[in-house]
C-alpha positions as CSV (number, residue, x, y, z in Angstrom):
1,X,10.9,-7.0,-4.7
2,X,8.3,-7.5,-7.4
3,X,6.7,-10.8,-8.7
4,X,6.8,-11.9,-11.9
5,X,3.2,-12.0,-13.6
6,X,2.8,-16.0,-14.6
7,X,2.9,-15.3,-18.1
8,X,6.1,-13.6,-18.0
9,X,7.9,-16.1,-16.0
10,X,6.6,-19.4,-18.1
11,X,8.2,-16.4,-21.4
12,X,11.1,-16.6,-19.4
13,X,11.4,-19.9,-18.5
14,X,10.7,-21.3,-21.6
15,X,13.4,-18.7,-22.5
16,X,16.0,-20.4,-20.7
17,X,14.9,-24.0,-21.2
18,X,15.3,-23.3,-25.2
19,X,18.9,-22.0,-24.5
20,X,19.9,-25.2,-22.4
21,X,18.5,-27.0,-25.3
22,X,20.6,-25.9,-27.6
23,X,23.2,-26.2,-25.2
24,X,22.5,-29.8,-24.8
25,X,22.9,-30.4,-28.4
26,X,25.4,-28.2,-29.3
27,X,27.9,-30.6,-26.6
28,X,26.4,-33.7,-27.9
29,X,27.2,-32.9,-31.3
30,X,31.0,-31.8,-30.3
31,X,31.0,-35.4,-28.2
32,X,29.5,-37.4,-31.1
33,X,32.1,-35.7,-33.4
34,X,35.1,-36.7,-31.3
35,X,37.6,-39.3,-32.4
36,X,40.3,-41.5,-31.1
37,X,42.7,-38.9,-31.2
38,X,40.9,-36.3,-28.8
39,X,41.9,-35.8,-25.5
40,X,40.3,-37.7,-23.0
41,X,40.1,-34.0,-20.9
42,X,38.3,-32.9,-23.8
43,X,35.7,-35.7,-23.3
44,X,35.4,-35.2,-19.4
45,X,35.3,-31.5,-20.2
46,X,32.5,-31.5,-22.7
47,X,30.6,-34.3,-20.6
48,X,31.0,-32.1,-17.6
49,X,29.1,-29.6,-19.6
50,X,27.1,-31.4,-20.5
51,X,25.8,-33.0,-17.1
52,X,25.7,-29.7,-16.1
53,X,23.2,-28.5,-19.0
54,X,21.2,-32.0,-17.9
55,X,20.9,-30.8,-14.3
56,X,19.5,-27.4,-15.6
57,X,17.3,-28.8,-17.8
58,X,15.5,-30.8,-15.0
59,X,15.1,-27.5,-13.1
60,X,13.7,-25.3,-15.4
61,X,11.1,-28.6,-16.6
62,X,10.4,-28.7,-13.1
63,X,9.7,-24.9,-12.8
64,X,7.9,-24.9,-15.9
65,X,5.7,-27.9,-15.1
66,X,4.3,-26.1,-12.2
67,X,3.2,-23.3,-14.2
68,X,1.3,-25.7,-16.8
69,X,-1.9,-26.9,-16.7
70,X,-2.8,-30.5,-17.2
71,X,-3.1,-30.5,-20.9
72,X,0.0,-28.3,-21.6
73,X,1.7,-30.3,-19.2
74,X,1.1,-33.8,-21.0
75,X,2.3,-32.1,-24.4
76,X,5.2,-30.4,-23.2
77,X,6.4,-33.4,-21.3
78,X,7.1,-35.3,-24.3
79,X,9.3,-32.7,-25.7
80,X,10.9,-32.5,-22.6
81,X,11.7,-36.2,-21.8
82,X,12.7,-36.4,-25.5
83,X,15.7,-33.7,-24.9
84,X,16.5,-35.3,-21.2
85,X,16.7,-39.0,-23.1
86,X,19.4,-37.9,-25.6
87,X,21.3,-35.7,-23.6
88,X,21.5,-38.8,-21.1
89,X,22.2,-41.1,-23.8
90,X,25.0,-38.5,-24.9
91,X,26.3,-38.7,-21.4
92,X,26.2,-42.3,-21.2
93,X,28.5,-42.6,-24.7
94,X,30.9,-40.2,-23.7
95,X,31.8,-41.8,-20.3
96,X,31.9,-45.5,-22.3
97,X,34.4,-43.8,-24.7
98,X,36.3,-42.6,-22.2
99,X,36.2,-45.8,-20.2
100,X,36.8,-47.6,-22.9
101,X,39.9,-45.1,-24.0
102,X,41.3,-45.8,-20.3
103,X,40.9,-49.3,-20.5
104,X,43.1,-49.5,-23.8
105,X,45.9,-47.1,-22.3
106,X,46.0,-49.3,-19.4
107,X,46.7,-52.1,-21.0
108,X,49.2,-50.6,-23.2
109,X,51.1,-49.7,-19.8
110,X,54.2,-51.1,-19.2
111,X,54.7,-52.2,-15.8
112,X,57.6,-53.5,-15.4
113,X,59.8,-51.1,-16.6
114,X,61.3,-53.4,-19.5
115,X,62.1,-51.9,-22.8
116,X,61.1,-55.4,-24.2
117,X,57.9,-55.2,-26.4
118,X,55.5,-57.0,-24.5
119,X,51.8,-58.1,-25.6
120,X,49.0,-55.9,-25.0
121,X,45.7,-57.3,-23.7
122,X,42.4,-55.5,-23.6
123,X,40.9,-54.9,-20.7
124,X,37.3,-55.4,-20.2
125,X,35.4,-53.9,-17.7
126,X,35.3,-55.9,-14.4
127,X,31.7,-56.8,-13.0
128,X,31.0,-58.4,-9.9
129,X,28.2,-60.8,-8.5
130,X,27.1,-61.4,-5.0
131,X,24.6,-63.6,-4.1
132,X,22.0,-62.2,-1.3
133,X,20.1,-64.8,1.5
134,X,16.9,-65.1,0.2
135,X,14.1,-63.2,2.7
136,X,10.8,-64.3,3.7
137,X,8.7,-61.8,3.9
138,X,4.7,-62.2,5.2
139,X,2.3,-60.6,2.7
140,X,0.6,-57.9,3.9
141,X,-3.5,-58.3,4.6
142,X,-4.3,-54.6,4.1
143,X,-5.6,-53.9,7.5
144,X,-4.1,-50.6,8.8
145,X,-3.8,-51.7,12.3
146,X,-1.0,-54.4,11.5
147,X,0.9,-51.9,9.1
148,X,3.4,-51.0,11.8
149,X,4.0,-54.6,12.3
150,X,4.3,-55.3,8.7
């Protein structure tokens, strides 16, 4: 099996990263187009994809970052935590849709199997508190014999 020469793999690599970009914002386009009629499997479909496209974008910046040197790597960073940011961002809207789309159908629910209108309330999403003991913890000196106690 033959190497790749390191310019040909960062060609390729770069290759592939501009395809996942596109992908990311071809799916956060169709996602930021939806409306309240759409399905919510088209919004877990299209999320999906998009999670998916996220995942492989962290890869191939990964693979590509190793590759860099120090000043390509600052400038391409930006770029690259720039696409990551708004595909996350489109992630995080979709799944607040949809859990807001769930929410709404839930209430709407009749429960008790009466053909009597009933009133529908909306239901918010439910957050919980806990209150943790406080610990005390001893600062630690900096001497590298204690550390294991610390």
């Amino acid at each position: 099996m033959t190497t790749e020469e390191p310019a040909v793999k960062m060609h390729n690599l770069k290759r592939r990263r501009a395809r996942e970009w596109a992908n990311a914002t071809r799916f956060s386009t169709l996602l930021d187009g939806f409306d309240d009629s759409t399905s919510l499997d088209d919004f877990e479909h299209y999320r999906g994809r998009l999670q998916d496209t996220l995942d492989r974008l962290i890869s191939l910046d990964d693979a590509i970052h190793e590759l860099l040197s120090h000043g390509e790597y600052e400038e391409d960073i930006k770029a690259c935590e720039e696409y990551i940011d708004k595909t996350k961002r489109a992630i995080q809207t979709a799944s607040r849709r949809m859990d807001n789309d769930l929410s709404a159908s839930t209430a709407r629910l009749n429960i008790h199997g009466s053909t009597q209108p009933t009133a529908t309330v909306p239901i918010g999403p439910v957050t919980h508190s806990v209150k943790l003991p406080a610990i005390k913890l001893e600062p630690f000196a900096g001497n590298v014999e204690t550390w294991s106690r610390f």
